[in-house]
C-alpha positions in Angstrom: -6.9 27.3 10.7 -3.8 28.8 8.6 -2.2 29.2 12.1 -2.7 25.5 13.4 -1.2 23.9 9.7 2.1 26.3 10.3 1.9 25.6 13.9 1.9 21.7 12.7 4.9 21.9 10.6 6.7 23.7 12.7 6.3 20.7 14.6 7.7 18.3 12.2 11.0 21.0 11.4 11.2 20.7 15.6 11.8 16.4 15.4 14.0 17.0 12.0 11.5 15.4 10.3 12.2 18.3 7.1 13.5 21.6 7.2 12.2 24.7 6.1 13.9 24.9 2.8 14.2 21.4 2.5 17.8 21.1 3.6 19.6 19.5 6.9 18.4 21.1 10.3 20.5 24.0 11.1 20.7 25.1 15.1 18.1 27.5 14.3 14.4 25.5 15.4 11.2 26.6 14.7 9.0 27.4 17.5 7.2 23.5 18.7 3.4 23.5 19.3 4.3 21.6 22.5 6.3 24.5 23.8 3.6 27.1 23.1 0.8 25.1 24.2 3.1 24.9 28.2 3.9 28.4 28.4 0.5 29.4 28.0 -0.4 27.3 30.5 2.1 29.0 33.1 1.6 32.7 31.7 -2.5 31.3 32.8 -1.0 30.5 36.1 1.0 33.7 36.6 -1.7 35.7 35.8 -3.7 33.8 37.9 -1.3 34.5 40.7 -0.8 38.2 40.0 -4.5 38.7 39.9 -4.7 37.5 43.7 -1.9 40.0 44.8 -2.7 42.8 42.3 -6.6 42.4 44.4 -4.9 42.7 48.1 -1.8 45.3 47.1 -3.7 47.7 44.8 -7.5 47.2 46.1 -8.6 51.1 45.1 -7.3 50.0 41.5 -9.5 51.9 39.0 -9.2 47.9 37.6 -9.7 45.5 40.0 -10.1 43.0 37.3 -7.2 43.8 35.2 -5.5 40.2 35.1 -8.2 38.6 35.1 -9.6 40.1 32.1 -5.9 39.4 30.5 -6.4 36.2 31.1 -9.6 36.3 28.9 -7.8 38.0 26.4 -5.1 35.7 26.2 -7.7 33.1 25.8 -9.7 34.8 23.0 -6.5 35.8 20.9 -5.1 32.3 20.9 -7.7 30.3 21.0 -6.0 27.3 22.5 -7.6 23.7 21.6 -9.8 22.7 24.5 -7.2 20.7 26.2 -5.0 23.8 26.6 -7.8 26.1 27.0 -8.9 23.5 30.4 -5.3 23.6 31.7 -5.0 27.6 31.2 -8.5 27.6 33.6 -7.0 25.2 36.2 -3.8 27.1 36.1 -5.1 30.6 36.5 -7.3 29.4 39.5 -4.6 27.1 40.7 -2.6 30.5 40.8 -4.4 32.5 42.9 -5.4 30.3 45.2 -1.5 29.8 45.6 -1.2 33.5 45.8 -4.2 33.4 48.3 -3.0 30.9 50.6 0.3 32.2 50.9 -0.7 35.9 51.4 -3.7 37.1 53.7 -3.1 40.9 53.1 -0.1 43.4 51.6 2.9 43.3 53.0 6.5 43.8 51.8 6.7 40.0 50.9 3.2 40.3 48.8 4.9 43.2 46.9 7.9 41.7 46.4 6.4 38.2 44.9 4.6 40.4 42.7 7.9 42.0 40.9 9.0 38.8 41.1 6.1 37.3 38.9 6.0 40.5 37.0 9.6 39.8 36.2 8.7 36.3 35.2 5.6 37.6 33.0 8.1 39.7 30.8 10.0 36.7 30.0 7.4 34.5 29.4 5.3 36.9 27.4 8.7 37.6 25.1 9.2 34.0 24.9 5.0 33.9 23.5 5.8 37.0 21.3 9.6 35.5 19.8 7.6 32.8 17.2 6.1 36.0 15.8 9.2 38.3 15.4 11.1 35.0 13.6 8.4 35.0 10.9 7.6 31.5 12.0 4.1 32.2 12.5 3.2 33.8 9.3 2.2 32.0 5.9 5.4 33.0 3.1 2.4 33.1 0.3 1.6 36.3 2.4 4.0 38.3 2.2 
């Protein structure tokens, strides 16, 4: 619950509607709930897409499940509000029937989407990870 009132006001710092220490915005925003709520939303889609190609490039994977299950670990860490929590299902699935319509079996195209995608996965999940290295995610009575 701690996490959703930061999450909130970091909100309100976002539209300039205070600052952090109660002074004029400076270029430095804190992280908008918005933002967060979208990206995992397309790190549920990626993942979702992976998972398809992961399945048809790497089938005698020890874990054939692997992105799947980070999906539900993604889910269970954040715990999204239900809206985002729907949108992170449709997206995953969305994803790898993407995935699965454009690619029957591995080929040089399958394996290079998925760099591609793994690529994109780094920056998104550095992007998810950034709110926590600022310290905007963390209650000051904390520390």
């Amino acid at each position: 619950m701690k996490y959703l009132a930061v999450l909130a006001l970091s909100v309100f710092v976002q539209e300039g509607e205070l600052s952090a220490s109660g002074e004029p915005e400076t270029d430095t925003q804190l992280y908008s709930f918005a933002e967060r709520q979208q990206q995992l939303v397309d790190m549920a889609q990626l993942l979702g897409e992976i998972h398809h190609l992961h399945q048809i490039c790497q089938p005698y994977d020890y874990f054939p499940e692997r992105y799947r299950d980070r999906m539900k670990e993604l889910v269970t860490l954040e715990e999204p509000i239900a809206a985002t929590k729907e949108s992170m299902i449709s997206s995953f699935n969305e994803g790898f029937q993407l995935m699965k319509a454009r690619f029957d079996y591995c080929d040089s195209g399958a394996e290079a989407e998925m760099r591609d995608l793994g690529g994109q996965g780094v920056i998104l999940t550095s992007k998810l990870a950034a709110p926590f290295r600022r310290g905007v995610l963390t209650d000051p009575r904390e520390d």
